[in-house]
C-alpha positions as CSV (number, residue, x, y, z in Angstrom):
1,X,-25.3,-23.6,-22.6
2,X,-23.0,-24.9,-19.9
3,X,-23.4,-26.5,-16.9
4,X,-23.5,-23.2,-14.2
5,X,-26.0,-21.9,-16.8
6,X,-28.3,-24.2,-16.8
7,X,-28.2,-24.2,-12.9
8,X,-28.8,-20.8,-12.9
9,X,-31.9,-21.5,-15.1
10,X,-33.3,-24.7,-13.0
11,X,-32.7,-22.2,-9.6
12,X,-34.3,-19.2,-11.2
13,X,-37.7,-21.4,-12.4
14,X,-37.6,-23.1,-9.0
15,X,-37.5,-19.7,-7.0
16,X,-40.3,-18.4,-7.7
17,X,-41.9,-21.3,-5.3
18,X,-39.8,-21.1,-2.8
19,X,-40.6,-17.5,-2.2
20,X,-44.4,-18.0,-2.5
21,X,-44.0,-20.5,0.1
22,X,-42.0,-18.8,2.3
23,X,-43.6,-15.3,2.2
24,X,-46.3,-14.2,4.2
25,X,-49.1,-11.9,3.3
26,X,-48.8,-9.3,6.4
27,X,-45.8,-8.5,5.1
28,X,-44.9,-5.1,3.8
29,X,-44.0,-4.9,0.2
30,X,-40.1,-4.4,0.7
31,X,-39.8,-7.7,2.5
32,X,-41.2,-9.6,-0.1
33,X,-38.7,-7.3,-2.5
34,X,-35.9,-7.9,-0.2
35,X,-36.7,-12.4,-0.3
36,X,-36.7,-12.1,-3.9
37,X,-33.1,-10.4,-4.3
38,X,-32.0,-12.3,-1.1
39,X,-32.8,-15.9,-2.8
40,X,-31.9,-14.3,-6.3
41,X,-28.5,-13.3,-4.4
42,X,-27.8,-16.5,-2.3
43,X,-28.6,-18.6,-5.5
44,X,-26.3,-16.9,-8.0
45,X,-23.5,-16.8,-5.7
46,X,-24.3,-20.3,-5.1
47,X,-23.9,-20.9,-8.6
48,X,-20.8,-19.4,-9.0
49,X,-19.6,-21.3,-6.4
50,X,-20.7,-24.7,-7.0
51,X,-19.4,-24.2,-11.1
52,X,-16.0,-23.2,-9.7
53,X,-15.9,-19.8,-11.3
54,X,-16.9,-17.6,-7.9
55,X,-15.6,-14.2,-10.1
56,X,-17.5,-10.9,-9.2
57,X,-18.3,-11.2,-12.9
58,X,-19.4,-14.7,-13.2
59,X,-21.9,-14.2,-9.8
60,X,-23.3,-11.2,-11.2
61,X,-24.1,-12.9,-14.5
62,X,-25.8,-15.5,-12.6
63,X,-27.5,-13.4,-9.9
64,X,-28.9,-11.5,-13.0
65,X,-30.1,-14.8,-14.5
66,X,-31.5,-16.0,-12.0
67,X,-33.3,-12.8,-10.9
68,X,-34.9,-11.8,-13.9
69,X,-36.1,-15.4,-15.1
70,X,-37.5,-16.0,-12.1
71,X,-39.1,-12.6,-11.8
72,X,-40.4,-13.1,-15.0
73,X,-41.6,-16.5,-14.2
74,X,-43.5,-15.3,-11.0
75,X,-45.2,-12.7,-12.9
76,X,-46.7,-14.8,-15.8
77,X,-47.5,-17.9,-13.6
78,X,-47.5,-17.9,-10.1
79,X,-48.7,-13.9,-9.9
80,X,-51.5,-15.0,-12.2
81,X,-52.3,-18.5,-10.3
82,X,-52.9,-16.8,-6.6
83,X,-55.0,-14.6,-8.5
84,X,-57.2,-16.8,-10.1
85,X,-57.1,-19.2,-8.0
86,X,-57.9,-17.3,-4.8
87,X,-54.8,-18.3,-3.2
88,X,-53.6,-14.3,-2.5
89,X,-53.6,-13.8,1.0
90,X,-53.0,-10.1,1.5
């Protein structure tokens, strides 16, 4: 794994907080769709960027990464913590 990968990887476990922190619960379901991609965006460009390999291809591999692990992580933690631990505020 190199380096921009494994940034891609630290941003797309770390994400998943900064969106729970950020959203809010009066807001409609396509806002909170629209933070996820926005940070999942943002991040992976970032990535490119930062790795010195800003290529279409290159920021959509890491937008991708990025996306779906931290999709993936929101779902089977942070999803399951609000839940449980009454923290859901819609």
């Amino acid at each position: 794994m190199s380096n921009p990968d494994a940034l891609a990887y630290i941003l797309g476990i770390i994400l998943p907080l900064v969106a729970t922190m950020i959203k809010q619960a009066a807001w409609p379901g396509m806002a909170k769709v629209a933070l996820a991609w926005g940070l999942a965006i943002a991040a992976g460009i970032g990535t490119a960027y930062v790795s010195g390999q800003l290529t279409p291809g290159q920021a959509l591999v890491d937008i991708a990464v990025v996306l779906g692990l931290s999709q993936t992580i929101y779902a089977t933690f942070f999803e399951r913590l609000e839940k449980e631990m009454g923290w859901r505020r819609e």
